[in-house]
C-alpha positions in Angstrom: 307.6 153.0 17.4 307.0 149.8 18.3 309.6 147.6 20.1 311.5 144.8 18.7 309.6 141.1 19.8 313.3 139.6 21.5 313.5 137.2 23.6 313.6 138.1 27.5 317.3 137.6 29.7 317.5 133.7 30.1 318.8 132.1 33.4 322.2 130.3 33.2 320.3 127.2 33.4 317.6 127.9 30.8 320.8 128.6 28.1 322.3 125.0 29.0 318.7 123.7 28.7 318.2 124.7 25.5 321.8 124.7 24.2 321.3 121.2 25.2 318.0 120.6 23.2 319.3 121.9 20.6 322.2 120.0 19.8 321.0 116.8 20.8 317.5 117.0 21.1 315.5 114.4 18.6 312.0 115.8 18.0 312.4 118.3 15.5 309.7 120.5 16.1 311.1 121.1 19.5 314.9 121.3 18.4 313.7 124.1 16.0 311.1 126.1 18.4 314.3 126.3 20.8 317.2 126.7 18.1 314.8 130.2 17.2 314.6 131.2 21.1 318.7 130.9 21.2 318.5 132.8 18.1 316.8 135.8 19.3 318.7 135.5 22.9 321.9 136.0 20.5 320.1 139.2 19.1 319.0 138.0 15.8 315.6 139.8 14.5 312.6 137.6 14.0 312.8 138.3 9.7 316.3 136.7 10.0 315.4 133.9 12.0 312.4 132.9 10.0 315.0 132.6 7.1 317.5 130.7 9.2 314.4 128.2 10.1 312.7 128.5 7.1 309.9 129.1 9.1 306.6 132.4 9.3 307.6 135.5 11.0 304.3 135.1 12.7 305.3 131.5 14.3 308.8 132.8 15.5 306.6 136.1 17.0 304.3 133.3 18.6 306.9 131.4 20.1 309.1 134.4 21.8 305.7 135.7 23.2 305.0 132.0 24.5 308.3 131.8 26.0 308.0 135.0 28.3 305.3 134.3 29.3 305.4 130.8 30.1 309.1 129.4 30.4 310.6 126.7 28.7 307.6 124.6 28.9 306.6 126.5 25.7 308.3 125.4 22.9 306.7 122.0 23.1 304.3 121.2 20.3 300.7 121.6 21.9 299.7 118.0 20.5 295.4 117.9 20.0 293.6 115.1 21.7 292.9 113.6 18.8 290.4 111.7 16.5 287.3 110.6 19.5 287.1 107.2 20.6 285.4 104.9 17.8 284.5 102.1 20.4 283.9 101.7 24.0 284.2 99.6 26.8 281.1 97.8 25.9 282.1 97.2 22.5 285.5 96.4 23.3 284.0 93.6 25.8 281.5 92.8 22.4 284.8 91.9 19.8 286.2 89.9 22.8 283.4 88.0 23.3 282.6 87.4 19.5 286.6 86.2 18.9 286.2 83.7 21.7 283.0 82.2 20.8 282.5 78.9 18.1 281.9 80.8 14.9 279.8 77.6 14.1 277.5 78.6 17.3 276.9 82.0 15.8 275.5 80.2 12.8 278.7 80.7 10.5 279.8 77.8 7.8 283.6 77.4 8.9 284.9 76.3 12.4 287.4 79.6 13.1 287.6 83.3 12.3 290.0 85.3 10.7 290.7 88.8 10.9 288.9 89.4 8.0 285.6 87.4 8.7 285.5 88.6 12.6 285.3 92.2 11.2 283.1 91.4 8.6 280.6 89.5 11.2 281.2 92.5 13.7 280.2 95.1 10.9 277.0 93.3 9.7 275.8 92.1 13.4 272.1 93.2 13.8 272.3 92.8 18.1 275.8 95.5 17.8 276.9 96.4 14.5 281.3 97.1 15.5 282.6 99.4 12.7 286.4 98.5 13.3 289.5 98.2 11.1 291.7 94.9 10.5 294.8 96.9 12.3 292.9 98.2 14.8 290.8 94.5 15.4 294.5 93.1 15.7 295.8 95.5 18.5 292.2 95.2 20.3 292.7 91.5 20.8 296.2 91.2 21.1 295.8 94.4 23.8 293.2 92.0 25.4 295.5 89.0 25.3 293.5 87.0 22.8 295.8 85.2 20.2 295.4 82.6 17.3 295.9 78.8 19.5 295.5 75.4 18.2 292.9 73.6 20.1 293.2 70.7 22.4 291.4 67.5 22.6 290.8 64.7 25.4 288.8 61.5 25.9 286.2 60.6 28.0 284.8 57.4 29.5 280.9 57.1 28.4 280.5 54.0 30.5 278.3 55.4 33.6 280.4 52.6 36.0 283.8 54.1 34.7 284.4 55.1 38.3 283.7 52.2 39.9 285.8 49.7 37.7 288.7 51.8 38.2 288.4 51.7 41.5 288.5 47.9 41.0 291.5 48.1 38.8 293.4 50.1 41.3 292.6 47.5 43.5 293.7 44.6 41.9 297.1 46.3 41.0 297.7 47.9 44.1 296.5 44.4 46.1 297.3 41.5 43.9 300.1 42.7 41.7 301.5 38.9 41.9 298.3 38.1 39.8 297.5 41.0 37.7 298.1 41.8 34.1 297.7 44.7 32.0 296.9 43.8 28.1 296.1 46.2 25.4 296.1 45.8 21.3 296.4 47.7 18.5 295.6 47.8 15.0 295.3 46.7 12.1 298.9 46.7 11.1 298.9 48.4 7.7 301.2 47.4 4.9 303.7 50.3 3.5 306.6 49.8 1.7 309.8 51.9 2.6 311.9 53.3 0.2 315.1 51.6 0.6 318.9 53.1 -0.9 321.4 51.5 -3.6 324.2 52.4 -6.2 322.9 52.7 -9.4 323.3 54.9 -12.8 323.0 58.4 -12.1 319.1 58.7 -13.6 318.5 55.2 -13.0 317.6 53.7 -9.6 316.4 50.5 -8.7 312.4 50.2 -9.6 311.0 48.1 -6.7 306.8 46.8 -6.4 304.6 48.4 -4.0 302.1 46.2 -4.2 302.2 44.1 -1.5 299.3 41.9 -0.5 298.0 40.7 2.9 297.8 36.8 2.6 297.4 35.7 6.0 294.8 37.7 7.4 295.0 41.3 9.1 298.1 41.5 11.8 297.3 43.0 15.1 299.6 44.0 17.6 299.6 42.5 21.3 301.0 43.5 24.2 301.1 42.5 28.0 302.3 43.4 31.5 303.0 41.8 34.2 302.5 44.4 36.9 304.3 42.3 39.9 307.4 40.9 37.8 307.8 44.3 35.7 307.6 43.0 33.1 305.9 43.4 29.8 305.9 41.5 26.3 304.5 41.7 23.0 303.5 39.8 20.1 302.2 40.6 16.6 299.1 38.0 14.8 295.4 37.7 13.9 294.5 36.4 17.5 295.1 38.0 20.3 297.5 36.7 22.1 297.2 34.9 25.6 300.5 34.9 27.0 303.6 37.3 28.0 306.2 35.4 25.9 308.3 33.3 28.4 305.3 33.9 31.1 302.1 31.6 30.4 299.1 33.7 31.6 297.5 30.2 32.4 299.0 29.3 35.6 297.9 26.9 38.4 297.2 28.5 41.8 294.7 31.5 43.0 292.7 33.0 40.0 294.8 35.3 38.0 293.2 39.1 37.3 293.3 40.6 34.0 293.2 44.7 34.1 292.1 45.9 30.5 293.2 49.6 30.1 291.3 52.4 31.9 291.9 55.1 30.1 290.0 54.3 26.7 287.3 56.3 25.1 285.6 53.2 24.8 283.2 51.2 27.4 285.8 50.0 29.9 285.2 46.7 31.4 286.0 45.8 35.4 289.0 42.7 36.0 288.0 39.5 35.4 289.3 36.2 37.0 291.2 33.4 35.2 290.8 30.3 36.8 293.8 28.2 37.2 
């Protein structure tokens, strides 16, 4: 007659072990693979504890023979490797490339890819089709630190001499601040009204025209700094203005240098001499 499949003696410190799992253990498949080893340390047969697990007699056999044999390194779940890799390095390196370049230099009618169009483009490209998902493209780029950023701008001199006139505006403000100034405009000063507040019936607010009307030409705004006085003064009209208000800029004395701004996109222009 065959013997009874029973779990073998256990150590004092495998009972605490998986007393332990079993009351506060949190992955169930664990907590019950133990919970049928204390079980059948406690003398229960296997038929009784595959009703008290709601489990096969055959997986309660499977698991006492797995513990004598191996320990309690058993009764953990013998996870599979898995579905195979979809994708590899060099198609990993592919999607990161593809995200980071100019859709519009890849021949694409819109300035920035979504989710949806960079897997679309990945799927149908002829060089290295990508079959990838719009999860899986997600934790790809955001495991290869590419995220969705605004871009930045800056301007740029075309004038060829840029370097050269700055080095001459430096000079005169660094040199001659006595007889340099710094002037700059702005504009055209556009007209719009702003909504102003009043107590009127509930319903019924004050109706004001909007249609105002330039009558004395188009307003610029003018401004101008005197770089050894620290000073700097502005004025708004269709001319540009000549002078720091208080502070001709005609002056009698040694020529006064006028140091246009340097940092335009614009053709820049090196300082020029007033006479006085």
């Amino acid at each position: 007659m065959a013997q009874p499949v029973k779990v073998r003696g256990l150590s004092e410190q495998e009972g605490q072990k998986l007393q332990h799992t079993v009351r506060r253990g949190s992955t169930g498949s664990v907590k019950f693979r133990r919970a049928m080893l204390l079980a059948s340390a406690g003398g229960s047969t296997v038929p009784v504890i595959a009703r008290l697990v709601q489990a096969d007699e055959a997986i309660v056999r499977d698991v006492i023979h797995r513990f004598n044999e191996t320990g309690l390194s058993c009764p953990g779940p013998r996870w599979a490797g898995g579905r195979p890799r979809l994708l590899n390095r060099d198609d990993e390196g592919f999607v990161v490339a593809t995200a980071t370049t100019r859709p519009t230099a890849l021949g694409k009618p819109f300035t920035r890819w979504s989710i949806r169009k960079l897997a679309d483009h990945l799927r149908r490209s002829v060089t290295q089709p990508v079959w990838i998902g719009r999860e899986a493209l997600c934790c790809l780029l955001a495991r290869r630190g590419i995220s969705f950023q605004r871009t930045k701008t800056w301007k740029e001199s075309p004038d060829p001499d840029f370097d050269a006139k700055l080095n001459r505006i430096e000079y005169a403000i660094n040199e001659r601040p006595a007889r340099t100034f710094a002037s700059d405009e702005f504009g055209p000063l556009g007209i719009r009204p702003t909504g102003g507040s009043c107590r009127a019936e509930r319903g019924r607010p004050e109706w004001l025209p909007a249609a105002d009307r330039c009558t004395h030409g188009i307003t610029c705004f003018h401004g101008c700094y005197s770089v050894g006085d620290d000073r700097c003064g502005a004025s708004t009209g269709a001319a540009r203005a000549s002078a720091t208000p208080g502070r001709p800029c005609e002056r009698s004395g040694p020529p006064v240098r006028t140091a246009p701004r340097s940092s335009s996109s614009s053709t820049t222009s090196p300082p020029t001499q007033t006479g006085g």
